[in-house]
Backbone as CSV, one residue per row, in Angstrom:
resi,resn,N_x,N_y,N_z,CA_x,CA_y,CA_z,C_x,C_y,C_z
1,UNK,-38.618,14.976,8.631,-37.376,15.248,8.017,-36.408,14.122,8.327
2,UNK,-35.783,13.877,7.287,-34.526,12.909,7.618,-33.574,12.981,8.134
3,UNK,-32.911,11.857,9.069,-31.532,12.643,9.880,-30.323,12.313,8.974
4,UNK,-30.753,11.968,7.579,-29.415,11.647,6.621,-29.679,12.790,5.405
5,UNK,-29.483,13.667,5.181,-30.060,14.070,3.895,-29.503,13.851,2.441
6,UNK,-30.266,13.584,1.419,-30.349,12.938,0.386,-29.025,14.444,-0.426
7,UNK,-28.889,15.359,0.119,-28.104,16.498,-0.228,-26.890,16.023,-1.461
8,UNK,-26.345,16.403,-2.553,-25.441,15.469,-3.462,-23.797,16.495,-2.899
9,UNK,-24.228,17.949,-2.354,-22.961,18.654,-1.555,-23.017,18.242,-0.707
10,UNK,-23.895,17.298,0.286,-23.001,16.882,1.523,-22.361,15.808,1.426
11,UNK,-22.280,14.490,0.621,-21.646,13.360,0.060,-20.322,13.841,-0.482
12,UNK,-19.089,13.037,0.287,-17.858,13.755,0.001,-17.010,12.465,-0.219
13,UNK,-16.447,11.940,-0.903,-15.702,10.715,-0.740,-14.328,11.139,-0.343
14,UNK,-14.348,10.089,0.845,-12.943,10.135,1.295,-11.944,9.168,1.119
15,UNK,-10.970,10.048,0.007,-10.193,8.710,0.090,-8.506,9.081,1.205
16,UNK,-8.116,8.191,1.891,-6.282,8.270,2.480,-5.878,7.413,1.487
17,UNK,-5.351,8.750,0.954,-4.077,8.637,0.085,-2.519,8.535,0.354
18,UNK,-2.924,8.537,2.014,-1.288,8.133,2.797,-1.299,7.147,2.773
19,UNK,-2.572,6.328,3.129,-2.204,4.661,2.681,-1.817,3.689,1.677
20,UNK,-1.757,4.940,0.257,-2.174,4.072,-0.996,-0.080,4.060,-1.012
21,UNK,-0.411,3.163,-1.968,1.439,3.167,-2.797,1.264,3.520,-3.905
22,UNK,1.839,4.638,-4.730,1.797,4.885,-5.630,3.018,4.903,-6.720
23,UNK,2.624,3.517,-7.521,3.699,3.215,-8.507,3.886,3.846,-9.451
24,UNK,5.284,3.950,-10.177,4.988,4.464,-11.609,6.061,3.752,-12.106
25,UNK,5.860,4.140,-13.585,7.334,3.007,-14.077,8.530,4.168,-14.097
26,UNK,8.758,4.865,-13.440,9.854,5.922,-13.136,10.395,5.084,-11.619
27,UNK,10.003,5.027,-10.783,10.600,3.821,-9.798,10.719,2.852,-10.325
28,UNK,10.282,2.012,-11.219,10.601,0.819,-10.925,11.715,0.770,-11.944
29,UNK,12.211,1.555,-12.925,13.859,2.005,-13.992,14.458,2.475,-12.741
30,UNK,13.970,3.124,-12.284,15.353,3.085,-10.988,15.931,2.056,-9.939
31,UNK,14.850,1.695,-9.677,15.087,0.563,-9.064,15.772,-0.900,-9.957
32,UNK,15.562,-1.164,-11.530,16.043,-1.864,-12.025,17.699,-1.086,-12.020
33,UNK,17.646,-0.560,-12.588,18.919,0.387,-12.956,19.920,0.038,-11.384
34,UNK,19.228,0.245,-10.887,20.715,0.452,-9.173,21.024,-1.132,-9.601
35,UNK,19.756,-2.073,-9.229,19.846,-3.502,-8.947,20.742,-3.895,-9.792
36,UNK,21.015,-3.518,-11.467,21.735,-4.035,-12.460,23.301,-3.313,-11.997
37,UNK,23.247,-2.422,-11.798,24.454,-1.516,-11.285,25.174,-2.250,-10.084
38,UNK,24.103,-2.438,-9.224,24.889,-3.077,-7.433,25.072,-4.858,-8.208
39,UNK,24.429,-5.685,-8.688,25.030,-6.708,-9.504,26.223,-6.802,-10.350
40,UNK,26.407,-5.351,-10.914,27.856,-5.941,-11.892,29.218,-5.577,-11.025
41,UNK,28.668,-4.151,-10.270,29.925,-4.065,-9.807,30.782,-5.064,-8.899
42,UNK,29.956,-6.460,-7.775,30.952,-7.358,-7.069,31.400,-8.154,-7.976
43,UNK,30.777,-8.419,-9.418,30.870,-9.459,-10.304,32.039,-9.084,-11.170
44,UNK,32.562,-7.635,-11.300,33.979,-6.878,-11.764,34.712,-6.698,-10.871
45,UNK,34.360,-6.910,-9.425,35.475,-6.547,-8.463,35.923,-7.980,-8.182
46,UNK,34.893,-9.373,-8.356,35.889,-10.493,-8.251,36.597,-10.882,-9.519
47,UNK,35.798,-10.714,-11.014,36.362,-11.292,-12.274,37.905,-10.132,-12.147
48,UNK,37.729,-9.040,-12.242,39.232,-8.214,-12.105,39.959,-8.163,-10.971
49,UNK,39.736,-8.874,-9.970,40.212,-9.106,-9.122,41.294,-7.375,-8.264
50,UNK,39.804,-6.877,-7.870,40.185,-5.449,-7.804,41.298,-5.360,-6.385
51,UNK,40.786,-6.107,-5.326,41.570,-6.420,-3.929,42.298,-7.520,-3.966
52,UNK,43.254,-7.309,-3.115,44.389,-8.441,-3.229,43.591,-9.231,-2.145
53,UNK,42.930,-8.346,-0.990,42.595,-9.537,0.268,41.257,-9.960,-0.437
54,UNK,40.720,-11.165,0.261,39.453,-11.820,0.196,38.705,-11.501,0.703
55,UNK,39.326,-10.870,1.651,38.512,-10.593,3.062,37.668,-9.170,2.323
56,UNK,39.114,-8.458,2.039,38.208,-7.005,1.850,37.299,-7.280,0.733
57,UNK,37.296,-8.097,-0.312,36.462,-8.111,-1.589,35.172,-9.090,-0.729
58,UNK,34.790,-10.026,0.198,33.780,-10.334,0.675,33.153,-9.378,1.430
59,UNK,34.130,-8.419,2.132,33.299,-7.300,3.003,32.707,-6.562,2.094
60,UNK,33.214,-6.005,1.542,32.732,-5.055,0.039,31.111,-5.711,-0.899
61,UNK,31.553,-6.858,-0.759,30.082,-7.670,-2.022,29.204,-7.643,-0.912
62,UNK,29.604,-8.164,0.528,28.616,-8.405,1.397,27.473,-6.755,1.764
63,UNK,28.739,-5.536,1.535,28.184,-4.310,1.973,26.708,-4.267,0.533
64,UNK,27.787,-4.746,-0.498,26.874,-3.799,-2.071,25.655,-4.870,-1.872
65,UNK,25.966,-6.020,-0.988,24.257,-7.116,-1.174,23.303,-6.732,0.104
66,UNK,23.820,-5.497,1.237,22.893,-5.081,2.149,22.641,-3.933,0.934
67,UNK,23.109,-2.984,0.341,22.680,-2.017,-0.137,21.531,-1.986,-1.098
68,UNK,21.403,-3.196,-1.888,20.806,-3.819,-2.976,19.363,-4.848,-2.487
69,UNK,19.397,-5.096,-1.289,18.264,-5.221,-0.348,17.785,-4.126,-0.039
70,UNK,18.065,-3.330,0.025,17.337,-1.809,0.872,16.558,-1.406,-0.704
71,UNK,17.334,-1.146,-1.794,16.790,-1.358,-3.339,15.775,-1.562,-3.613
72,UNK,15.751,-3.319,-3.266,14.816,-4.096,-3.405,13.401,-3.639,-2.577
73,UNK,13.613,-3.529,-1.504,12.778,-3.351,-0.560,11.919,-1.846,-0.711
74,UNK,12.796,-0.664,-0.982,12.129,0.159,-1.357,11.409,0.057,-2.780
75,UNK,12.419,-0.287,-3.777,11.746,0.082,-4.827,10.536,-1.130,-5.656
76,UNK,10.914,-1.734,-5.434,10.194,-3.288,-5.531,8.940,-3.877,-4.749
77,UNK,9.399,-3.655,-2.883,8.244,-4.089,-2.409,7.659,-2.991,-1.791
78,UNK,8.148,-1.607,-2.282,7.203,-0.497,-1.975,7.090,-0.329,-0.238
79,UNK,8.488,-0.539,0.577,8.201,-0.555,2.292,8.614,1.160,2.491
80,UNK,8.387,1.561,3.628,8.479,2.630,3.846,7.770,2.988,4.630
81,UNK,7.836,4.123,5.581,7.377,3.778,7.094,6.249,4.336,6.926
82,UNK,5.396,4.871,5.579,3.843,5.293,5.424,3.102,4.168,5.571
83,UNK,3.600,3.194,4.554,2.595,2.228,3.628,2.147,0.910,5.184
84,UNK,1.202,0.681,5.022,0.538,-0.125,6.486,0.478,0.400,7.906
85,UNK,0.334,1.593,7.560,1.058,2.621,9.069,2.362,2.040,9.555
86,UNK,3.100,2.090,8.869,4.565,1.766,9.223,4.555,0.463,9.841
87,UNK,3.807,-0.688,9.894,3.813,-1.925,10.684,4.828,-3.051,9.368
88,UNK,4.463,-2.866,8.165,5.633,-3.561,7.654,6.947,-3.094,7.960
89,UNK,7.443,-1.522,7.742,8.608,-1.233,8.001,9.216,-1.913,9.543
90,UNK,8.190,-1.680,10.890,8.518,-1.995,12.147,8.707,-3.831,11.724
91,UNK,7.994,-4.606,11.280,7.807,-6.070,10.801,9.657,-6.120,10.476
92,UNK,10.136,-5.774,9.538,11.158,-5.941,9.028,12.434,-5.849,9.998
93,UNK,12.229,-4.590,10.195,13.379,-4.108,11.576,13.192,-5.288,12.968
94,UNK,12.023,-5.984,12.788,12.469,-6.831,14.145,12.452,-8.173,13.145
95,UNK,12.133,-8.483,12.088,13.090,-9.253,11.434,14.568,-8.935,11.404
96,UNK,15.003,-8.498,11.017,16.544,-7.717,10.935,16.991,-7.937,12.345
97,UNK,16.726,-7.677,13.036,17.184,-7.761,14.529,17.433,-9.264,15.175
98,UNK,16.204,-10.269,14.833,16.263,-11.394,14.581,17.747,-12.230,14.090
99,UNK,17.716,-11.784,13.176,18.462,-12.300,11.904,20.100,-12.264,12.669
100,UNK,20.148,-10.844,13.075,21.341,-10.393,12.873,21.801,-10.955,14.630
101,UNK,20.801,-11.411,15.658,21.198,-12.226,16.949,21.484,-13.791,16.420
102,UNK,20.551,-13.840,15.291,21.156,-15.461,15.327,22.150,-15.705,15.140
103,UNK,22.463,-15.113,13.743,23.826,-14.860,13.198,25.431,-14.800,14.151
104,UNK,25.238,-13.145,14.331,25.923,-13.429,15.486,26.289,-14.175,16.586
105,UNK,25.130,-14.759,17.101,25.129,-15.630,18.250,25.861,-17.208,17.934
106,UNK,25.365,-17.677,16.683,25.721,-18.588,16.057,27.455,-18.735,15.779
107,UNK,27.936,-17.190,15.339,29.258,-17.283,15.120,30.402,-17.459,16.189
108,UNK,29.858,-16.303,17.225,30.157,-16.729,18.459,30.306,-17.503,18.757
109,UNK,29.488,-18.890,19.312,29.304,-20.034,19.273,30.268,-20.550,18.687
110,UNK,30.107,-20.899,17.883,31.348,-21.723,16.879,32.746,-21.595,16.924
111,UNK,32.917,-20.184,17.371,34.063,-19.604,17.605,34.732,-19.903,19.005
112,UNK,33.706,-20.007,19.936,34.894,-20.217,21.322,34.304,-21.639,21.380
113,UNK,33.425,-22.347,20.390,33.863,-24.302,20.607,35.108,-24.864,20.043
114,UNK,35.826,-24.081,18.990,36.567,-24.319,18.126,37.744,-23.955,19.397
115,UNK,37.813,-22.512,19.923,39.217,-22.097,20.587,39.081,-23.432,21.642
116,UNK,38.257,-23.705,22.220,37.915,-23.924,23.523,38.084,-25.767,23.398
117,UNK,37.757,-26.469,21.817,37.612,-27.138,22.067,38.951,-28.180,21.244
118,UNK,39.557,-27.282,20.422,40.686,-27.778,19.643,41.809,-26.532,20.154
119,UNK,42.513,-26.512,21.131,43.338,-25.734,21.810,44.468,-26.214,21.085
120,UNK,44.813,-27.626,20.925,46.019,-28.001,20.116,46.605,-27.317,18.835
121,UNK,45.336,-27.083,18.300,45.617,-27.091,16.696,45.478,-25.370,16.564
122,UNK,47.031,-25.383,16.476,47.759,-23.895,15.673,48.318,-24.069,14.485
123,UNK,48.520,-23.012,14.592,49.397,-23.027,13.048,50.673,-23.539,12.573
124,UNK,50.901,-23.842,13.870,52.528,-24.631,13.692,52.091,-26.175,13.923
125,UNK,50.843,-26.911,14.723,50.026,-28.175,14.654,50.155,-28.469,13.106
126,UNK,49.350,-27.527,12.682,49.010,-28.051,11.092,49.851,-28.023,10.011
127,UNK,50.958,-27.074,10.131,52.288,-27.356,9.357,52.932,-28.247,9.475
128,UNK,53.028,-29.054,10.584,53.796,-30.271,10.959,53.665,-31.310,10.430
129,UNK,51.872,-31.311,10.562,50.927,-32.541,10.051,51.201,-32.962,8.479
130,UNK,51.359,-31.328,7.882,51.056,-31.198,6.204,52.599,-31.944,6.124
131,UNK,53.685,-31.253,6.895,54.694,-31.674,6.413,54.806,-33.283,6.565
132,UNK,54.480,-33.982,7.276,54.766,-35.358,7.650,53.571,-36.677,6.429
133,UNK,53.039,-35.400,5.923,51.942,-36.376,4.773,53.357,-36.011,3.650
């Protein structure tokens, strides 16, 4: 007797279907749809010039271009903490973490060479200057 049997009920295919990604074109209209949506709205908040500050209309585009990455990322490159046993999602987050020390670290930087290294130059320095050109 065989220790495999030729049986066609004991042959069962297994598939993990937690691993698969399953597209349809119902995500990916949504995902176009936000992306076209998170695109027009900084592009009407600078052409109409919705904020008087700069500041607040760069904080604002900068928020709608993290939101529109997350978009992307879900609906586009399909991440999500199933798909690779969550090792792309973990991949990303210590990208992100990366990103966001350099950044920071970098600004920092720049910031106390500038206090630290041009102590002269205030705001009453550079009015003086403008005035005397």
């Amino acid at each position: 007797m065989s220790a495999h049997p030729n049986n066609v009920n004991d042959h069962h295919d297994h598939h993990d279907d937690e691993d698969e990604v399953h597209v349809s074109m119902r995500d990916y209209t949504i995902g176009f749809v936000l992306a076209v949506i998170l695109t027009v709205i900084p592009f009407a908040l600078v052409m109409g010039g919705v904020f008087e500050s700069s500041t607040t209309t760069a904080l604002v585009i900068l928020g709608l271009g993290a939101v529109q990455m997350v978009v992307h990322m879900i609906y586009f490159l399909h991440m999500n903490s199933k798909s690779e046993g969550g090792w792309s999602m973990l991949a990303m987050m210590f990208t992100l973490i990366i990103v966001v020390i350099t950044l920071v670290g970098s600004i920092w930087v720049m910031y106390h060479l500038n206090t630290n290294m041009m102590p002269g130059m205030n705001h009453e320095a550079i009015e003086s200057i403008q005035q005397l050109k």
